[in-house]
Residue, then its C-alpha position, 0 to 999 in steps of 0.5 A: x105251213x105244209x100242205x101235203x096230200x097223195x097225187x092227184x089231190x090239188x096240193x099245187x092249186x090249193x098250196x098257191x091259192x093259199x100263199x096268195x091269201x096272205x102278203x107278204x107270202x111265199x110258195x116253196x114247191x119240193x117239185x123244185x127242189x127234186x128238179x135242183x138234182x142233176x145226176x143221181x136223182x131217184x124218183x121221191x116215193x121211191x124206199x131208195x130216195x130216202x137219203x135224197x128226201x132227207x137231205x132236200x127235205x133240210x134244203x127245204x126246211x132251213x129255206x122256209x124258216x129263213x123265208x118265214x124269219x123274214x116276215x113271209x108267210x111260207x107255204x111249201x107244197x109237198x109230199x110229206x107224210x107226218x114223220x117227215x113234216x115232224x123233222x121238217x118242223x124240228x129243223x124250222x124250231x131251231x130257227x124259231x119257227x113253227x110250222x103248220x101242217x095240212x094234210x088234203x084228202x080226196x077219194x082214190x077215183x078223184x085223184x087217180x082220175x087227176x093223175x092219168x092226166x098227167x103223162x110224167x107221174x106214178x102210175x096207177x099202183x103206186x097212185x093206190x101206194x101213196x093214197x093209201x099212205x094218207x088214208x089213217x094219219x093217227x094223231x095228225x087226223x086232225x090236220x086233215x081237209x076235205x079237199x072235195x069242197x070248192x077250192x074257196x072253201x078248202x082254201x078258207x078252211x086252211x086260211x082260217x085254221x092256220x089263225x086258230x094254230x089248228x093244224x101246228x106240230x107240236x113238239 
């Protein structure tokens, strides 16, 4: 499962809290996989990182089919906006895996207010850019949880919705 959202959401906290829900599990962090690039790296939000993105984002992807073929329940804490979870799940559907796709949502002020905490992330612009970005999903509304509620209860919302296959891409 993916569990994306803008800066500043809780995708760290909830993403681990809701790997540890499950055993045997995994947590799969993009944050790591943007960290494996030495030289030539451009920041992920950026328009010119989308090679980068595409090419981690498959990384990525085959890792987490692999991990979830074997038995452990995946959980990648990401940045993806739905045309990015949808090529995620593609990629993990050849190795016969599907993939769930969770979006967190909090209001600007709760996540901006999260991010100035943070000395190494965008600033206040681009906080706005990216919120903005997940604020109308379309057809991926549905995958949306309310990230304001207590972390148990976020965390029991995405439990129990990934048994019902609630938040599945479809193909």
């Amino acid at each position: 499962m993916i569990i994306s959202g803008p800066s500043g959401v809780g995708k760290t906290t909830i993403s681990r809290r809701v790997a540890e829900a499950f055993d045997p599990s995994v947590l799969v962090r993009a944050d790591d996989f943007v960290a494996l690039v030495v030289r030539g790296g451009v920041d992920p939000w950026r328009p010119e990182a989308s090679h980068q993105n595409a090419v981690l984002g498959a990384a990525m992807a085959s890792a987490a089919a692999r991990l979830a073929g074997g038995g452990y329940t995946t959980v990648v804490d990401g940045g993806f906006f739905p045309d990015g979870a949808r090529g995620f799940a593609a990629l993990c559907r050849r190795e016969s895996v599907s993939v769930q796709y969770v979006v967190l949502r909090a209001p600007l002020d709760v996540c901006a207010s999260r991010v100035a905490g943070r000395g190494d992330r965008p600033d206040g612009d681009l906080v706005r850019a990216l919120h903005d970005r997940y604020s109308d999903l379309g057809d991926h509304e549905s995958h949306v949880v309310d990230a304001r509620a207590p972390i148990v209860e976020v965390c029991n919302t995405i439990v129990t919705g990934v048994g019902d296959q609630r938040f599945t891409i479809r193909p």
